[in-house]
C-alpha positions as CSV (number, residue, x, y, z in Angstrom):
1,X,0.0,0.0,0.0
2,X,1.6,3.4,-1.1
3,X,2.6,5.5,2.4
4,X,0.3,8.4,1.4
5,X,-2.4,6.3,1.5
6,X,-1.4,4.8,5.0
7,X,-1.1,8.6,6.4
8,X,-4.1,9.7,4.9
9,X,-5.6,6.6,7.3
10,X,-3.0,7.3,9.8
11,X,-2.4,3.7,10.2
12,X,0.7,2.2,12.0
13,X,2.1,-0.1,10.1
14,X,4.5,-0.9,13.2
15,X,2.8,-2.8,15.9
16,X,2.9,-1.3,19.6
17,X,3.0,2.3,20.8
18,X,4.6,1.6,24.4
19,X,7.4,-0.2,24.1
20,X,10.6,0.6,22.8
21,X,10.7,-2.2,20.4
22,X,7.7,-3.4,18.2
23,X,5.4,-5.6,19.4
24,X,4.7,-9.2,18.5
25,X,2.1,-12.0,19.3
26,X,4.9,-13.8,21.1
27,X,5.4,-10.5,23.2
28,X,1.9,-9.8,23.8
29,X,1.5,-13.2,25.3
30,X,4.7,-13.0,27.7
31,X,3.2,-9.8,28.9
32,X,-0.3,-11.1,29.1
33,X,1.3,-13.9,31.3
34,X,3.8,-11.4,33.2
35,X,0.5,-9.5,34.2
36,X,-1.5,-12.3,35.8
37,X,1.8,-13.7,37.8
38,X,1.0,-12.2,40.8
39,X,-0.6,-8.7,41.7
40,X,2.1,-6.0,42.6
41,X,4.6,-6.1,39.7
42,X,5.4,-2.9,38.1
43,X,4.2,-2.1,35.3
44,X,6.9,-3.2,32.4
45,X,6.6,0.3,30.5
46,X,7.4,2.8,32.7
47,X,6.4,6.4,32.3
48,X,4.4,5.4,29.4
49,X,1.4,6.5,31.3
50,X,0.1,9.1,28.4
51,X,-3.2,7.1,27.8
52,X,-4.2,7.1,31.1
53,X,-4.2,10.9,30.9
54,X,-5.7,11.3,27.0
55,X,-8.5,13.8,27.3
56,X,-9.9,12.6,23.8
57,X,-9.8,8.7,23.5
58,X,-11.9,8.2,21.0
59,X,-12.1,5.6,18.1
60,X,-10.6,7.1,15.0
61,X,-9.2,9.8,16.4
62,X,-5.2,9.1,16.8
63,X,-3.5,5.7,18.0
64,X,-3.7,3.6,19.7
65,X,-7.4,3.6,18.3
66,X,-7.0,4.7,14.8
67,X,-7.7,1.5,13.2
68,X,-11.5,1.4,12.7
69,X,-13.1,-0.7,9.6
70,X,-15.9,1.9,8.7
71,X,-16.4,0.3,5.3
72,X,-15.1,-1.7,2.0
73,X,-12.5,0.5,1.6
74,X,-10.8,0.0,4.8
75,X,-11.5,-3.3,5.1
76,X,-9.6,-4.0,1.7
77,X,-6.7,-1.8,2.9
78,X,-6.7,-4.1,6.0
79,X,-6.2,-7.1,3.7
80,X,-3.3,-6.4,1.9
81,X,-1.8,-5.3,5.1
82,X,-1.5,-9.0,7.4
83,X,1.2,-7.7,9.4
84,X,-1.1,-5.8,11.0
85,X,-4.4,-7.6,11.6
86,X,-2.5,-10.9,12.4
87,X,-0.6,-9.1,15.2
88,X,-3.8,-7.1,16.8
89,X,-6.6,-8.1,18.8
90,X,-10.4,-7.6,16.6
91,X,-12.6,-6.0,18.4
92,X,-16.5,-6.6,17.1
93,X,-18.7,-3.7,17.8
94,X,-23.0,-4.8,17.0
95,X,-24.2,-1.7,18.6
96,X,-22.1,2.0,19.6
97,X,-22.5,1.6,23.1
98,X,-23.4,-1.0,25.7
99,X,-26.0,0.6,27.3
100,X,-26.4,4.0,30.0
101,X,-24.8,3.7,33.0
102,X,-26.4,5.5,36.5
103,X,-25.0,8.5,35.7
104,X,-26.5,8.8,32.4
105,X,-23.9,7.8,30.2
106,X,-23.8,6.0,27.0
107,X,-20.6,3.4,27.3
108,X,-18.7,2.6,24.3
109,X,-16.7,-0.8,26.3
110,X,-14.8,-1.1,23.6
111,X,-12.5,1.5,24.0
112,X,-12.1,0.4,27.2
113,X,-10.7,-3.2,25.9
114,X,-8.2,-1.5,23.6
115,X,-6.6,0.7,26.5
116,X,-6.7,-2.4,28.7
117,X,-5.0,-4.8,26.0
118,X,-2.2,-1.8,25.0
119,X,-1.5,-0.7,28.9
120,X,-1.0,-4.3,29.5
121,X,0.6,-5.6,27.0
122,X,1.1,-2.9,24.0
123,X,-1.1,-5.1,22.5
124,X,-3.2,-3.2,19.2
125,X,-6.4,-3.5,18.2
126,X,-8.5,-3.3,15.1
127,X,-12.7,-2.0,15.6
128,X,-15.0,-3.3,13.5
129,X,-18.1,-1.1,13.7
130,X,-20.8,-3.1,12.2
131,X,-23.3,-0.8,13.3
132,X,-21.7,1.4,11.2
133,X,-20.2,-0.6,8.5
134,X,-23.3,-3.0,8.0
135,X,-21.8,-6.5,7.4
136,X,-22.1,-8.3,3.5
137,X,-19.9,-11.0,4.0
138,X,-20.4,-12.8,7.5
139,X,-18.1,-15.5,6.1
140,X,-15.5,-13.7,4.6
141,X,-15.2,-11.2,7.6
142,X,-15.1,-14.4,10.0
143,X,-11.9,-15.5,8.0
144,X,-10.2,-12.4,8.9
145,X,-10.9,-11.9,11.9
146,X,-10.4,-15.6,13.2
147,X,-6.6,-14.8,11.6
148,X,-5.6,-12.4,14.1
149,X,-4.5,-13.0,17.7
150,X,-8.0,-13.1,19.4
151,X,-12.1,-11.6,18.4
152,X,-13.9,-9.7,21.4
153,X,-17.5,-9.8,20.2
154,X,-19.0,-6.9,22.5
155,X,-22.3,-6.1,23.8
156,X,-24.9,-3.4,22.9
157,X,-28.7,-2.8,24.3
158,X,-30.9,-4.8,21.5
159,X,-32.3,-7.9,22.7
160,X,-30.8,-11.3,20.8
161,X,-34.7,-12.4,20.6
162,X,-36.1,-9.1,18.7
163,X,-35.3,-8.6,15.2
164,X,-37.0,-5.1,16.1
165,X,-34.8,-3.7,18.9
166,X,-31.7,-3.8,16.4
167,X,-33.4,-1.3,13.8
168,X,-32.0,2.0,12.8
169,X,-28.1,0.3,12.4
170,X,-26.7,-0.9,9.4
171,X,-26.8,-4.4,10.9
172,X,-29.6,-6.5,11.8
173,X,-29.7,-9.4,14.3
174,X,-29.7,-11.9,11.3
175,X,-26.4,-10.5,10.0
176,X,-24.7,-10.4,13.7
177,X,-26.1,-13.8,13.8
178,X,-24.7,-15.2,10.7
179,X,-21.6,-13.7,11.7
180,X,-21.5,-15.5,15.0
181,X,-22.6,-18.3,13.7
182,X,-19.5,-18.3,11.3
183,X,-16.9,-17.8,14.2
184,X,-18.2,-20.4,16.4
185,X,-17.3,-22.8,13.6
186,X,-13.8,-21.3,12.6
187,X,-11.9,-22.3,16.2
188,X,-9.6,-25.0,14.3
189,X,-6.3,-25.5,15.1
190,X,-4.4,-22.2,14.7
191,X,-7.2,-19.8,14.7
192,X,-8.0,-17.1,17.0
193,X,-9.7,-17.2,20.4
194,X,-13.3,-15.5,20.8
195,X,-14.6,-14.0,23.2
196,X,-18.0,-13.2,23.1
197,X,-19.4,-10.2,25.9
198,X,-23.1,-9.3,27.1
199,X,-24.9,-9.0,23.7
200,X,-22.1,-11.0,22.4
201,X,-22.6,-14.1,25.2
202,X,-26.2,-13.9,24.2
203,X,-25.8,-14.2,20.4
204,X,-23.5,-16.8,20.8
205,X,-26.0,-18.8,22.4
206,X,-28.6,-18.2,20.0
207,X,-26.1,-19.1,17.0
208,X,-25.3,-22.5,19.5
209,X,-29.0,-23.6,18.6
210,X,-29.1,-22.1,15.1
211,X,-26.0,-24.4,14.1
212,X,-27.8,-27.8,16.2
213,X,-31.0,-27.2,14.2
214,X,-29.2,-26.7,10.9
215,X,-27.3,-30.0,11.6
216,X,-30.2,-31.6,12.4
217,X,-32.3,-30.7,9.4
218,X,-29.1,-31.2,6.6
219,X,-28.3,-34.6,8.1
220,X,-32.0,-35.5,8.1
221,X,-32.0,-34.3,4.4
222,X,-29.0,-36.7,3.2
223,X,-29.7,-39.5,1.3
224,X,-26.1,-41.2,1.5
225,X,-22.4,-40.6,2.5
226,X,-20.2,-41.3,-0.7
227,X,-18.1,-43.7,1.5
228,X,-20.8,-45.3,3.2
229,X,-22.3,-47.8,0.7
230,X,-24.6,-49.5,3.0
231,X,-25.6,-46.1,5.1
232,X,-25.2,-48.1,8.0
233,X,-23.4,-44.7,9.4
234,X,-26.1,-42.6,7.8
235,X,-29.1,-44.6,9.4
236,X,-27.1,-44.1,12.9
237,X,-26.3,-40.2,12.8
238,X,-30.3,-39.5,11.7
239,X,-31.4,-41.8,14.4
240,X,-29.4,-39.6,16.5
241,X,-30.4,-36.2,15.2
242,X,-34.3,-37.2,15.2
243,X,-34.0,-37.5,18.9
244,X,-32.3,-34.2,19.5
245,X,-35.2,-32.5,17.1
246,X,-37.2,-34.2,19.4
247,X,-35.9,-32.9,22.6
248,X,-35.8,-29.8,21.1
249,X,-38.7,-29.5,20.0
250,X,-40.5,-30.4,23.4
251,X,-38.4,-28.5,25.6
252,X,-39.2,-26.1,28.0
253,X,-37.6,-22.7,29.4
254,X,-39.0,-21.5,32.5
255,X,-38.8,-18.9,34.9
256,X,-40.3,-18.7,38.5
257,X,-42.9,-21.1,37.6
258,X,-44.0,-19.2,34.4
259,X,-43.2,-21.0,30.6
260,X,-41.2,-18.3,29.0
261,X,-40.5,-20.5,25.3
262,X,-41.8,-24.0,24.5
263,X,-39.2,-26.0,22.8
264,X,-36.3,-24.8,19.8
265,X,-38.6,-22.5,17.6
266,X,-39.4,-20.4,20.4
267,X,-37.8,-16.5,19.7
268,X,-36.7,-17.3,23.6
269,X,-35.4,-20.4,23.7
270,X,-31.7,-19.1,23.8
271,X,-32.6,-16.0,25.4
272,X,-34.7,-14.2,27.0
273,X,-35.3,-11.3,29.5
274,X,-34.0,-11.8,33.1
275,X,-36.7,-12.3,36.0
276,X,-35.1,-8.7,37.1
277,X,-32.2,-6.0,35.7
278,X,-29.0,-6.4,36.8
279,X,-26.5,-3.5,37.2
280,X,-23.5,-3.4,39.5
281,X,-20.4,-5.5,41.5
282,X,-21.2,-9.0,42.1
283,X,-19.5,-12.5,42.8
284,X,-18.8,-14.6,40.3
285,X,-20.2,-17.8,41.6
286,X,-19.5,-21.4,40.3
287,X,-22.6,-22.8,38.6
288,X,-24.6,-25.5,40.4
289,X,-27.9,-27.2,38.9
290,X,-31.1,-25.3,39.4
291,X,-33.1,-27.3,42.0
292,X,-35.9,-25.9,39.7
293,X,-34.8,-27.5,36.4
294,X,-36.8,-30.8,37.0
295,X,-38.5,-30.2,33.8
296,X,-34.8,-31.0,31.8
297,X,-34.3,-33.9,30.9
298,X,-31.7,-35.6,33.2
299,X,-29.4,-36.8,30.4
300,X,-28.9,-33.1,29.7
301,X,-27.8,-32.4,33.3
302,X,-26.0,-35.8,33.7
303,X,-23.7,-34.8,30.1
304,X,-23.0,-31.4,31.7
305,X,-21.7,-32.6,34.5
306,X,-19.5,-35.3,32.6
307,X,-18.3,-32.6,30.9
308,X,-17.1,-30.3,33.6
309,X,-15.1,-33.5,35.0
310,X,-13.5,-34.4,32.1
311,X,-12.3,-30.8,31.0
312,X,-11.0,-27.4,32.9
313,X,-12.4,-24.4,31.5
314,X,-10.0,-21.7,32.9
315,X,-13.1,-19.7,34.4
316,X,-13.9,-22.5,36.7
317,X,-10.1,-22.7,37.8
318,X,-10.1,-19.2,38.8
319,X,-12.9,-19.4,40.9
320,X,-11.4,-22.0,42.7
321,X,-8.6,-20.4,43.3
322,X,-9.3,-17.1,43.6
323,X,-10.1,-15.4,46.8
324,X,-13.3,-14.0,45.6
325,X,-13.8,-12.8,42.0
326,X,-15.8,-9.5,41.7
327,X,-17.1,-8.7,38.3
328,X,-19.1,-5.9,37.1
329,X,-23.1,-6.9,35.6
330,X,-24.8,-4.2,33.1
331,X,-27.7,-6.4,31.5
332,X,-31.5,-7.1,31.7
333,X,-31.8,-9.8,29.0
334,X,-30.2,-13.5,29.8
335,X,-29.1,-16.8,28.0
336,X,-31.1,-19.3,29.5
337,X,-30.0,-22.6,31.4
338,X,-32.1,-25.0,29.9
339,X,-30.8,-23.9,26.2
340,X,-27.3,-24.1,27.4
341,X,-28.0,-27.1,28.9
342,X,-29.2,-29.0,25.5
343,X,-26.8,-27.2,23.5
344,X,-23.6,-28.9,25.3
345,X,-25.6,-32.5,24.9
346,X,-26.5,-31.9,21.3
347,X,-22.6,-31.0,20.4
348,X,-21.4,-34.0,22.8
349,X,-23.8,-36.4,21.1
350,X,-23.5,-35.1,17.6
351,X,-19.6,-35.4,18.3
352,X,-19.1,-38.8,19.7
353,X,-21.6,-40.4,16.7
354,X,-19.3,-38.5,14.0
355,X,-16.0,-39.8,15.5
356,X,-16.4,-43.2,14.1
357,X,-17.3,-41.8,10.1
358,X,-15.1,-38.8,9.9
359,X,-14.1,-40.0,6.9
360,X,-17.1,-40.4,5.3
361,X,-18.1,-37.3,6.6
362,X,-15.3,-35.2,5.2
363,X,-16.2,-36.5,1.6
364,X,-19.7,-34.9,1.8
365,X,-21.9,-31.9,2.0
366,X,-21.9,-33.0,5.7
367,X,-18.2,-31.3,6.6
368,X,-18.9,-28.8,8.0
369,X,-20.3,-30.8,10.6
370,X,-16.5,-31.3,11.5
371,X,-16.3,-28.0,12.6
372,X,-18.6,-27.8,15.2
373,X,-18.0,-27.3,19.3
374,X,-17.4,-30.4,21.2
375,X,-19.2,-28.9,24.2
376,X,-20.3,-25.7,25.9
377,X,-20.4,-25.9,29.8
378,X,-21.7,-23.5,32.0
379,X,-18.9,-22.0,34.2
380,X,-20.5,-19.3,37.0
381,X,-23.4,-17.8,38.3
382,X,-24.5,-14.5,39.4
383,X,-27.0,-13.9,42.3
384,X,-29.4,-10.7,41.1
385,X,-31.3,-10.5,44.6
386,X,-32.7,-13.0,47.0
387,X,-35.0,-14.6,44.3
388,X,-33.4,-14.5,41.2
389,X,-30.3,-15.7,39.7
390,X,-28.3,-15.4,36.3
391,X,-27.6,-18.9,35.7
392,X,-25.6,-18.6,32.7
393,X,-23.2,-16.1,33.4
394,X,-20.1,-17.3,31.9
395,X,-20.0,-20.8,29.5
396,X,-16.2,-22.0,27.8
397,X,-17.0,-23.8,24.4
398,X,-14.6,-26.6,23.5
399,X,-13.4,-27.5,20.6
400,X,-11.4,-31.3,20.5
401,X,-8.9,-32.0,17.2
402,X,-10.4,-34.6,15.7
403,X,-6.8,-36.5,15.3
404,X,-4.8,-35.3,17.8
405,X,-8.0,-35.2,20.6
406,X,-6.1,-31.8,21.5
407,X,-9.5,-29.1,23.4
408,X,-9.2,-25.4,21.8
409,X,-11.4,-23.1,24.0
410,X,-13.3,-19.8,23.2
411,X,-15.4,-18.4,26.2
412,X,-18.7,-16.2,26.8
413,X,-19.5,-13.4,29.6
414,X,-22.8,-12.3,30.4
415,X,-21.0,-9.1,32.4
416,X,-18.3,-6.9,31.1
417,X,-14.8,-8.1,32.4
418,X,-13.7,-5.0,30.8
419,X,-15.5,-2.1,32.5
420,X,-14.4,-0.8,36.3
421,X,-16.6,-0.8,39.1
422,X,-17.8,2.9,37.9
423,X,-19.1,1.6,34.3
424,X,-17.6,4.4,31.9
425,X,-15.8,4.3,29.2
426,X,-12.1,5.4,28.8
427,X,-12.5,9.1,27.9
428,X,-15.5,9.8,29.9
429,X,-12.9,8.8,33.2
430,X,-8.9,8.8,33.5
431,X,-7.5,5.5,32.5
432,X,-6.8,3.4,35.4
433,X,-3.1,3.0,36.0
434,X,-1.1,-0.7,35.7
435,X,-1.5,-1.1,39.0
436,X,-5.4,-0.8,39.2
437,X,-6.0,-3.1,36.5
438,X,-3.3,-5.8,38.5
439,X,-6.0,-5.7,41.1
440,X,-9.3,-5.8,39.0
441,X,-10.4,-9.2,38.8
442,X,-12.8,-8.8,35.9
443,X,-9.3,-7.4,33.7
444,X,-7.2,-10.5,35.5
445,X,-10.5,-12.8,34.1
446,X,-10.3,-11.2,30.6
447,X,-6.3,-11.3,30.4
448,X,-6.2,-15.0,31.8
449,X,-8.8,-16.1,29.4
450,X,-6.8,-14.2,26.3
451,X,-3.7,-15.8,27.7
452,X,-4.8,-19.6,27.5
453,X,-6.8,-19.0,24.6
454,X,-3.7,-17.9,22.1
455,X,-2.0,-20.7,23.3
456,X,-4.5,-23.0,21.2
């Protein structure tokens, strides 16, 4: 790309703006590790403290935050530019802000993820403003951004269940969908880490059920596997997928005694609104089963539960080891349990009957089916008040290499691990100093689950 054009952008074609060296994905992760080692070490960029004073952070403005994808044209300058979105952090933006905090104020969290990720590790980042930009290619966008170092997916105040409450952007919840949709299925072996935040944790799960049903109904639709001449395998995998329809299709989501969706179809099935709004510090708490979930199916609960045996999902460490970990909740919608629930038995079940005719599988319209999750398990819990809970407020979704049984991880938060305990946006408040985000534990949560992630 001819330099002119770069300054008109004022792009950095360098990576960093801390250090005195570039940085690297190899550096960002030392650092990243370096951070969470304990929670007094200095910060490893002395007097390098300008952000935390910057009167005008602002997306698009100057670096660190001058890489924004408004449109085609930037996006194809990004392209023939790798050295720069292989070595950043993309950050996905469905809505401009997250929501009004108590004082009033719209927040824009994503600022606050890039100053967190540069302060930390002089790690860059690249917005993508989809409710800006509008999205064409949910695909080709997902192959992008699964080539960098890791995808935030952040939040916004639309509900995942109403078409409606996305209006007035230049992307609709069926775009963001596809999108999510797209990324779930691209955590292979050398592709980037997602993590998917409020609005983001909430269209994951709807794209969890989106991707069972479209499984179910393709596999259904098959009339042979080119390598299965007697469709023995076939005859197994739809036996398999009728019952999931089934269950799916007879399922129930409620909430204090009231039916809130009746089985797959329903707009709520994945999500739905919260028994009460929840805004403020609480404790991340390690899921347990809801003594009021009778109405699941115990197979569902009894899969969950062989799933958080068998694998550790970095949240669930934490929480264990943590004194207490105090997150930040700005929400009023929810993903529900029983969804969750189903989901991770759908993906286990689907999984273990394709492990025995990968090959045929690879050989057919069926492939893609290779690239689903393995599991999602519910991590934590929030309490809202004496009466209500947010069951769902963290899941890890696993991925297992189908030849080398090697588990890739990309996680979901219902809160914001990147917003202090004031809910503002860099700008609107001074940056907090190294030491300040050492002893935040929703930063230590977001840093730890960046740092195992890359390693995958």
């Amino acid at each position: 790309m001819p330099q002119r054009l770069l300054d008109h952008l004022g792009w950095r074609t360098t990576p960093g703006i801390l250090g005195r060296h570039p940085s690297s994905v190899q550096s960002v992760h030392a650092l990243f590790g370096y951070f969470l080692k304990d929670r007094s070490s200095p910060t490893p960029f002395p007097g390098r403290d300008e952000l935390a004073n910057a009167n005008m952070f602002e997306w698009g403005l100057a670096p660190p935050l001058e890489k924004v994808i408004e449109g085609r044209d930037e996006l194809e300058q990004l392209l023939a530019l790798p050295e720069l979105y292989r070595q950043s952090v993309s950050i996905v933006e469905p809505w401009p802000d997250v929501g009004v905090n108590l004082r009033g104020e719209t927040v824009r969290a994503s600022k606050n993820v890039a100053y967190i990720l540069q302060q930390i590790a002089d790690a860059d980042t690249i917005l993508y403003p989809l409710w800006q930009s509008g999205l064409s290619h949910p695909e080709r966008l997902a192959n992008i951004l699964s080539a960098g170092m890791a995808t935030v997916f952040e939040g916004g105040d639309p509900s995942a269940y109403d078409a409606a409450t996305f209006d007035g952007t230049n992307a609709g919840l069926e775009d963001l969908l596809a999108l999510a949709d797209q990324l779930l299925l691209r955590r292979s072996a050398g592709n980037a880490t997602n993590i998917f935040v409020c609005l983001g944790h909430q269209l994951a799960a709807v794209s969890h059920i989106r991707l069972i049903k479209r499984a179910v109904r393709q596999v259904l639709a098959t009339d042979r596997l080119p390598l299965d001449r007697e469709s023995h395998a076939l005859g197994t995998l739809q036996s398999l997928c009728r019952r999931i329809a089934e269950v799916g299709e007879t399922l129930k989501v409620i909430k204090q005694g009231s039916i809130v969706a009746e089985g797959w179809h329903d707009t709520r099935f994945a999500v739905a609104r919260n028994e009460a709004m929840e805004i403020g510090t609480r404790r991340l708490l390690p899921y347990v089963r809801n003594p009021a979930s009778d109405h699941v199916p115990g197979v569902l609960h009894d899969t969950h539960a062989l799933i958080a045996d068998e694998l550790e999902g970095v949240i669930d460490t934490m929480i264990a080891l943590e004194r207490e970990l105090l997150i930040e909740m700005f929400h009023g919608d929810e993903v529900n349990e029983e969804a969750a629930l189903f989901a991770n038995w759908a993906y286990k079940m689907l999984h273990d009957a394709i492990v025995p005719i990968r090959y045929e599988m690879a050989v057919s319209p069926l492939s893609w089916l290779l690239c689903l999750p393995y599991a999602v398990e519910i991590m934590s819990q929030t309490q809202v008040d004496e009466a209500v809970m947010t069951e769902v407020s963290t899941s890890c979704i696993y991925y297992k290499d189908w030849e080398t049984h090697n588990i890739r991880r990309s996680f979901t938060c219902q809160f914001h691990p990147e917003l202090m305990a004031d809910i503002r946006d860099i700008g609107r408040r001074p940056g907090p100093r190294y030491r300040e985000l050492k002893e935040n534990d929703g930063v230590r949560l977001f840093i730890r689950l960046l740092y195992h992630g890359m390693q995958e």
